[in-house]
TIPAZA-610574 format. One record per residue (C-alpha): residue number from 1; x, y, z. Coordinates in pm, 1 decimal, always signed. Layout:
N
 kolza       xx       yy       zz
   NUM        X        Y        Z
...
***
This chain:
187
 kolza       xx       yy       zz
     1  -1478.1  +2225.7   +181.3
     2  -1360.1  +1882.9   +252.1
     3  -1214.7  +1741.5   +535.3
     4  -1029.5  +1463.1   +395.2
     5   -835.9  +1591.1    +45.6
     6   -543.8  +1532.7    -99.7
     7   -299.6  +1609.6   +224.9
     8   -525.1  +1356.0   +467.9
     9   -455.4  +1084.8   +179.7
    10   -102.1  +1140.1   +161.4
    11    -76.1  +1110.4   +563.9
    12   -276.3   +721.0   +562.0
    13    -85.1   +656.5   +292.5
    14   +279.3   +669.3   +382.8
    15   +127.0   +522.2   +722.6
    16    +49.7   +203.4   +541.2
    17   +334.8   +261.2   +343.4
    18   +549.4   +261.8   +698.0
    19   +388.9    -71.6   +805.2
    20   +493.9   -227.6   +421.0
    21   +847.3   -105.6   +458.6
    22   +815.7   -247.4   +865.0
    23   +701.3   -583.8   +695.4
    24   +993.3   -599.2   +424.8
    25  +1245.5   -523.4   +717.2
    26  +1122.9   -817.8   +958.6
    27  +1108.3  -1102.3   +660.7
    28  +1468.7  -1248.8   +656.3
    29  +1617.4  -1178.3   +296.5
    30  +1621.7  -1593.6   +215.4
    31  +1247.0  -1623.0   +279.3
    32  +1179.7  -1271.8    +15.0
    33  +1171.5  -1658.3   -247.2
    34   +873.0  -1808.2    -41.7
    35   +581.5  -1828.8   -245.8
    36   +233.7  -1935.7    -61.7
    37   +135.3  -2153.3   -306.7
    38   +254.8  -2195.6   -759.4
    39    +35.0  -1932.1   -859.8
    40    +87.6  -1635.9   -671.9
    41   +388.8  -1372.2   -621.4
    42   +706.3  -1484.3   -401.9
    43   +743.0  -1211.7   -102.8
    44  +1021.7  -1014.8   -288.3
    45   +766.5   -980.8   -641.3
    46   +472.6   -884.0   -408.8
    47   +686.6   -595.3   -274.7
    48   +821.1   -510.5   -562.6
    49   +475.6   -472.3   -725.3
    50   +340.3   -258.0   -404.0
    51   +635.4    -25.9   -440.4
    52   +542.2    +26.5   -789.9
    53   +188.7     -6.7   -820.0
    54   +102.6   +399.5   -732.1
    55   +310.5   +472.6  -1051.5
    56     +0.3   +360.9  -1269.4
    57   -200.7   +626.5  -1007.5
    58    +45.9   +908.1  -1077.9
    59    +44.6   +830.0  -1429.1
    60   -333.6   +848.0  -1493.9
    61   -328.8  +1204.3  -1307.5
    62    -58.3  +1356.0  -1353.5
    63    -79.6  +1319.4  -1720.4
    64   -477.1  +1473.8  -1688.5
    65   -683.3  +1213.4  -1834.1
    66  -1010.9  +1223.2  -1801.4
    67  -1121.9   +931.5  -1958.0
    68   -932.2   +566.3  -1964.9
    69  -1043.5   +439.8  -2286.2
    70   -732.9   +696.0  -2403.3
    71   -457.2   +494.2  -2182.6
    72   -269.1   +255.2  -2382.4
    73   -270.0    -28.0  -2107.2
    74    -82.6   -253.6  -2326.7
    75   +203.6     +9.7  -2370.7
    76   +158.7   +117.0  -1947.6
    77   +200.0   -197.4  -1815.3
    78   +478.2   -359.0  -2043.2
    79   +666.7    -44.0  -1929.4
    80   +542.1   -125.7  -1585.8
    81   +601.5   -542.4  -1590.4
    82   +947.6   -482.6  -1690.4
    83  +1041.9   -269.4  -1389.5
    84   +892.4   -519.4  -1159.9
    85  +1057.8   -798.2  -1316.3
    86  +1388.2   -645.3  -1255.8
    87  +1578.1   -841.2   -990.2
    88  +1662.0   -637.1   -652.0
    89  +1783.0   -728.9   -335.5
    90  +1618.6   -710.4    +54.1
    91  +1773.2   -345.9    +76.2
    92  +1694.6   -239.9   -248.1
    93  +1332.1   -321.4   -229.5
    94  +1267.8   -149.5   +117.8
    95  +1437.2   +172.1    -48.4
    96  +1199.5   +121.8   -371.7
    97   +941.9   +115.0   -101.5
    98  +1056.9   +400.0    +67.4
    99  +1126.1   +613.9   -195.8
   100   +815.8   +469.9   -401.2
   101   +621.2   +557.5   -163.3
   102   +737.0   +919.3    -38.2
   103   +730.8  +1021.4   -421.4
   104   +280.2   +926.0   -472.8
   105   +271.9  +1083.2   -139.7
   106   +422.4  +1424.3   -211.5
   107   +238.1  +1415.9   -547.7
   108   -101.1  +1345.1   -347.5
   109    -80.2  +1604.4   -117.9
   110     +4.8  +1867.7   -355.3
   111   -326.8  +1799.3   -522.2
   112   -577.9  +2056.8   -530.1
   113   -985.5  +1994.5   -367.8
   114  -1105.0  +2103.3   -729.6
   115   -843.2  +1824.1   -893.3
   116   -987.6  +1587.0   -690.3
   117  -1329.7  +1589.4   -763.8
   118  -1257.3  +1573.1  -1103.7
   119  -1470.9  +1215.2  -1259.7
   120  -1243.3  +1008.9  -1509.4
   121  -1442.1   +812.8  -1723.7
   122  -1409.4   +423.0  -1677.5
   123  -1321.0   +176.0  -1962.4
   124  -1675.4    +72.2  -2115.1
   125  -1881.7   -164.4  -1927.1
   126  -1680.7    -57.5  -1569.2
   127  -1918.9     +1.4  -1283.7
   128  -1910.7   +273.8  -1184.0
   129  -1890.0   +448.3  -1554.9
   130  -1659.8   +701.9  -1366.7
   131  -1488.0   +814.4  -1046.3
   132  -1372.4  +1075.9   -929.3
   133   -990.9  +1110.4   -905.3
   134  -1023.1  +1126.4   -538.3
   135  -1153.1   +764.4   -477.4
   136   -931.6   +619.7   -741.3
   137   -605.2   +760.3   -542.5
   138   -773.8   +648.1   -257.9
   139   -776.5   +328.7   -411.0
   140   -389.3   +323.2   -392.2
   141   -383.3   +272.8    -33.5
   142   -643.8    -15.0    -34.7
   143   -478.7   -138.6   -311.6
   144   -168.2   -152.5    -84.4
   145   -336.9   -258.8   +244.6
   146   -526.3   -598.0    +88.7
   147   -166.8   -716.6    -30.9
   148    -12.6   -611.8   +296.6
   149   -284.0   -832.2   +490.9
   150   -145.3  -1155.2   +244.3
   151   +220.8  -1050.7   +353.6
   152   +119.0  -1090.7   +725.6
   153    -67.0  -1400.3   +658.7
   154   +292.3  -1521.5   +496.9
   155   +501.3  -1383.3   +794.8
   156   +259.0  -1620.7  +1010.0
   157   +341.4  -1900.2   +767.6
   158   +691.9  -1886.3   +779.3
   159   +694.8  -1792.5  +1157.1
   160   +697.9  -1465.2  +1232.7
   161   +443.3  -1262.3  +1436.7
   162   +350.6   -953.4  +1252.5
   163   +453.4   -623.2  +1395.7
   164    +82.0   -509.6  +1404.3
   165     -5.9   -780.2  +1543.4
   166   +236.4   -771.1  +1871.0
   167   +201.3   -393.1  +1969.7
   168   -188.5   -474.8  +2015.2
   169    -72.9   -762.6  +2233.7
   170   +130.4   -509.4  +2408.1
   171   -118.5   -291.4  +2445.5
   172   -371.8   -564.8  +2546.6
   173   -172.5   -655.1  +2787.2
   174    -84.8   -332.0  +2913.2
   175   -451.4   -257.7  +2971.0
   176   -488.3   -638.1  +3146.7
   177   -208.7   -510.9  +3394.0
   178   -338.6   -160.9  +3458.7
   179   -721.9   -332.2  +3554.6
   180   -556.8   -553.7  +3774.9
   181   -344.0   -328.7  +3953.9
   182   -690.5   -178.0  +4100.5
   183   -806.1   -526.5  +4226.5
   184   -488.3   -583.5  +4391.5
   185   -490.9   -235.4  +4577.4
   186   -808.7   -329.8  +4748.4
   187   -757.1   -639.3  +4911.9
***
């Protein structure tokens, strides 16, 4: 018995799925063009690829392979680059990511312990040489999480305080108020 299976990685997930979908709501819809610098993703193509990016997940399990060197990559992600490339507006990217989301997450947690500890043979020369489905759906949410930490670096650039980022100064200051209020009582 485990205690974090398929059901515990559904729950992080659609929590950093939440904050995503919090992100994509606070960018104005004119600033979803704002690349960081010429060779990386605007805002709008980074969310569209984070809504999208658990689909290669779902594929690789729910279609039981067991070893990688039997995915046609070339045929996956021309299926998968086309869908990202389609143009979509502030709205219909935060339902992508919504819906996106909710669908890995109800696949995740359906997933049995024994399903999970299955190993899936890398392509040759990977290290590790396999993994075991667990820690590669696990690796959905990091995947998620290390492009969400660029999007809050580019809400600081174009201005805005990340929502993260101002409910721990709440809190912070919260706790700064409560410790003083004991000082004050005593004098």
């Amino acid at each position: 018995m485990t205690y974090y299976g398929g059901k515990e990685i559904a729950a992080a997930f659609r929590t950093v799925r939440e904050n995503t979908v919090k992100i994509a709501e606070e960018i104005p819809e004119e600033q979803y063009q704002f690349r960081a610098t010429p060779d990386t993703k605007t805002v709008g193509e980074m969310l569209t690829h984070i809504a999208l990016s658990p689909n290669f997940q779902h594929h690789v399990h729910s279609n039981n392979l067991t070893d990688m060197k039997t995915l046609n990559f070339t045929e996956l992600f021309q299926k998968f680059s086309a869908e990202e490339a389609k143009p979509r507006t502030k709205a219909e990217l935060v339902a992508l990511l919504k819906g996106e989301g909710e669908k890995f997450a109800s696949y995740v947690e359906s997933l049995p312990e024994p399903f999970l500890t299955e190993q899936v043979a890398m392509m040759p020369g990977a290290q590790p040489a396999a993994k075991t489905r667990f820690e590669m759906l696990l690796g959905t949410k990091e995947h998620e999480m290390h492009h969400r930490g660029q999007l809050m670096l580019i809400q600081r650039m174009i201005g805005l305080v990340p929502h993260l980022t101002r409910v721990m100064q709440e809190r912070m200051a919260a706790r700064m108020q409560t410790a003083q209020q004991p000082q004050e009582a005593s004098r």
